[in-house]
C-alpha positions as CSV (number, residue, x, y, z in Angstrom):
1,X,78.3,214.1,155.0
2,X,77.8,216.6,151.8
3,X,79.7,215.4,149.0
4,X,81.6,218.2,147.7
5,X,82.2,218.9,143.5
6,X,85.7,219.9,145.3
7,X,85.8,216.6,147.0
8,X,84.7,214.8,143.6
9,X,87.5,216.2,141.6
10,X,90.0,215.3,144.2
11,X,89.1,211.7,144.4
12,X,89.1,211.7,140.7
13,X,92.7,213.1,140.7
14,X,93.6,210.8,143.0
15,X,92.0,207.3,141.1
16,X,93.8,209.0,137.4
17,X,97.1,209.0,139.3
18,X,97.0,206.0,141.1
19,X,94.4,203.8,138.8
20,X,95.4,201.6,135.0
21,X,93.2,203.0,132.3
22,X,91.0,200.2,132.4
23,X,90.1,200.5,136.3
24,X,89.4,204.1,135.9
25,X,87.1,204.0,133.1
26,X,85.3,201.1,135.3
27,X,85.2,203.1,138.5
28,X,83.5,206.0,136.5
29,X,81.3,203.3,134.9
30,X,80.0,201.6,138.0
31,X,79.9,206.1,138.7
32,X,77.4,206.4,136.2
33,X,75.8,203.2,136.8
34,X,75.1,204.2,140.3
35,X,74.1,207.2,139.4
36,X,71.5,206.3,137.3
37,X,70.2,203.7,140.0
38,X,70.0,206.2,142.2
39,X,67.5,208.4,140.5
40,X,65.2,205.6,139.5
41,X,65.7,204.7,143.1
42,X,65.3,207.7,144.7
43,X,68.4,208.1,146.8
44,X,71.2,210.8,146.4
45,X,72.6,211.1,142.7
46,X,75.6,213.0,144.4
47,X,76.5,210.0,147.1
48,X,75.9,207.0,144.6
49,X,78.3,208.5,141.8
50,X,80.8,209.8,144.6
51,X,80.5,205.9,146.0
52,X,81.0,204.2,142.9
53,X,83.8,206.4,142.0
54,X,85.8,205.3,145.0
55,X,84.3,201.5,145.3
56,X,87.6,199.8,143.9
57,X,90.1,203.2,145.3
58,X,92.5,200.5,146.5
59,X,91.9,197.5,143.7
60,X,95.5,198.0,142.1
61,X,97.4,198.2,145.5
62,X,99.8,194.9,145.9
63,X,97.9,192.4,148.3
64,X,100.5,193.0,151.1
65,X,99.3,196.5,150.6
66,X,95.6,195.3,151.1
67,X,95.9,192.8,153.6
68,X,97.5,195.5,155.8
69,X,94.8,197.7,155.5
70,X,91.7,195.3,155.5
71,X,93.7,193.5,158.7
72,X,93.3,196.5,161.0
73,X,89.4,197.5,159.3
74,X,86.9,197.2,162.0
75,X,84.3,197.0,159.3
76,X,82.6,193.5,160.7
77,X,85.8,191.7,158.1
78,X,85.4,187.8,158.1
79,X,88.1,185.1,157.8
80,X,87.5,184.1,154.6
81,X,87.9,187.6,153.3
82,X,91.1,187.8,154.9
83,X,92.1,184.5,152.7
84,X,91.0,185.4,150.1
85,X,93.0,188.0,147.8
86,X,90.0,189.0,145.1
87,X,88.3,190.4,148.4
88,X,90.7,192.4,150.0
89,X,90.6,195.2,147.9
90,X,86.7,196.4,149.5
91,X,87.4,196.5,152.8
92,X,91.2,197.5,151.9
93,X,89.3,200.2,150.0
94,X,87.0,201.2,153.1
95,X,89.9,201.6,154.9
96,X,92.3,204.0,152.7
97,X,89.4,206.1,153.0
98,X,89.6,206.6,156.3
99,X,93.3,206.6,157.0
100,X,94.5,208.7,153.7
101,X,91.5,211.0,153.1
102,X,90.1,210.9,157.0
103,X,86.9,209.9,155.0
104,X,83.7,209.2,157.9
105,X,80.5,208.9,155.7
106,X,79.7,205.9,157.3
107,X,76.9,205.0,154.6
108,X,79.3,205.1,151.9
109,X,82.5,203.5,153.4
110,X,80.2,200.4,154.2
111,X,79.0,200.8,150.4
112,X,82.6,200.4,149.6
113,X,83.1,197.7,152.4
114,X,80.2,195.7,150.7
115,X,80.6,195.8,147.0
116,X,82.4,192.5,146.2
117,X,80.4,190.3,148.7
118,X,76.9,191.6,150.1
119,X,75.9,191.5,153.3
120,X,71.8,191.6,155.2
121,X,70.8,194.3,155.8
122,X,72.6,196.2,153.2
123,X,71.4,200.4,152.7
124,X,69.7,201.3,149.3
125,X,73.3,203.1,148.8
126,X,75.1,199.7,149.3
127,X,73.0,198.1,147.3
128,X,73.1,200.6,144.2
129,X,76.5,200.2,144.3
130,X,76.7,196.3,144.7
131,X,74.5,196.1,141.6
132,X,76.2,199.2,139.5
133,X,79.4,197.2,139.8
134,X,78.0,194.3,138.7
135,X,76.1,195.4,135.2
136,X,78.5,198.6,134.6
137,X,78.8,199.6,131.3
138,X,82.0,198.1,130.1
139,X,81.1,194.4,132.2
140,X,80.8,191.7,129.0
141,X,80.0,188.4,130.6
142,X,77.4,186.6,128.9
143,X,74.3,187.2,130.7
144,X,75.1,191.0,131.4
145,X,72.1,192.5,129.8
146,X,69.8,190.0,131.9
147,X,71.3,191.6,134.9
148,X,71.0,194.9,133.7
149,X,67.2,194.3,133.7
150,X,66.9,193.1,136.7
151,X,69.1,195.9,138.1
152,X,66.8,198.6,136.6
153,X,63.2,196.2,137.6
154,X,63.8,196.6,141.6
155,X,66.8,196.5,144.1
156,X,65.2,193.4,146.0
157,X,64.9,191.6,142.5
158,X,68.0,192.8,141.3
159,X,70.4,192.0,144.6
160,X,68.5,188.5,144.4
161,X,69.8,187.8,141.1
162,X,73.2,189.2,141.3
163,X,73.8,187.1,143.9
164,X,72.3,184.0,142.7
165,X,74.6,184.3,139.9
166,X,77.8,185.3,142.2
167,X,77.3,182.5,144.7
168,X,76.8,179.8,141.7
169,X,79.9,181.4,140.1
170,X,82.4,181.0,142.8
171,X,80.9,177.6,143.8
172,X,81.7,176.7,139.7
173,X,85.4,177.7,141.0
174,X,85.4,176.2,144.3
175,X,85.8,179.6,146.0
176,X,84.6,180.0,149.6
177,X,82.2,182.1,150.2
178,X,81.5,184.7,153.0
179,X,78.8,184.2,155.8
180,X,78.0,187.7,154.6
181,X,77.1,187.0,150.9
182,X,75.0,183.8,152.0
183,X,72.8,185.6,154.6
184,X,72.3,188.3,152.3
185,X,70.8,185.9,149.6
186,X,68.8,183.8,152.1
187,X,67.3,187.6,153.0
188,X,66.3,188.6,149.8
189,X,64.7,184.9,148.9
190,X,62.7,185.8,151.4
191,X,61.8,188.9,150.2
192,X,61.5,187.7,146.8
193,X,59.3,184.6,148.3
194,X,57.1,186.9,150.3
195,X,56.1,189.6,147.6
196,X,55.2,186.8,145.1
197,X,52.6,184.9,147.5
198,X,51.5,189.1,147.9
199,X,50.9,188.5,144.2
């Protein structure tokens, strides 16, 4: 699907209207960010900003509002994601695409899908966004310019990292944590593993 600058500036209207302050100047954050991946990555500078733009589209809805929509997603949702309300608003996300904007760029709505919790097998677009979310420029957690790094070093040793951190954070809170987001770290270890003994 061709991302538009007509279709841009509608989403935009749409995330000013319907967005806080803070939540848009973080959607066109993670934007930029994934922007910016994607030209040291090589993938489309249109699709990555256009993906991060709409990554947290349904964030601010009330979780009724999300549950509803992540409840009827066929977008592979687990039952911990169901259960768990910080979650919802990906696949909730995913899915107001399609029903409101009739959205079917498949690569993108599973970017949106994926950006809280991972998944194997992830596209480069998935994980540019994944990772712009993560290090955007407003994020301040402590260790934000580490991840940064390892954002801009590769996607394999960035998505490695990021989730090392996001698994050991919500196990610090006693969060579950999504089949999904463990197979995706366990694939990447590998990775990781494998291009070291290259080395």
């Amino acid at each position: 699907m061709v991302i538009t600058n007509e279709l841009t500036e509608e989403i935009i209207k749409i995330l000013k209207a319907d967005l806080s302050k803070k939540r848009y100047v973080h959607s066109k954050n993670v934007a930029a960010m994934s922007a910016e991946l994607a030209k040291l990555y090589g993938e489309d500078i249109e699709r990555a900003y256009f993906a991060g733009l709409v990554h947290d589209i349904a964030k601010e809805l009330s979780r009724d509002e999300q549950f509803v929509l992540a409840a009827k997603c066929e977008l592979d949702v687990s039952p911990i994601e169901l259960n768990s309300t910080p979650l919802l608003h990906a696949i909730a996300g995913a899915q107001l695409l399609i029903d409101d904007l009739h959205f079917n760029d498949e690569e993108i709505l599973w970017a949106v899908r994926w950006h809280t919790v991972a998944a194997p097998n992830m596209s480069k677009l998935a994980e540019i966004v994944y990772l712009a979310d993560l290090v955007s420029e407003d994020r301040e957690y402590k260790d934000v310019k580490k991840y940064r790094k390892y954002a801009h070093t590769s996607l394999e040793k960035g998505m490695f990292e990021a989730l090392k951190y996001s698994i050991a954070d919500s196990a610090s809170k006693g969060n579950s944590i999504p089949i999904s987001t463990l197979e995706a770290y366990n694939q990447y270890a590998v990775k990781i593993k494998a291009s070291k003994n290259e080395n």
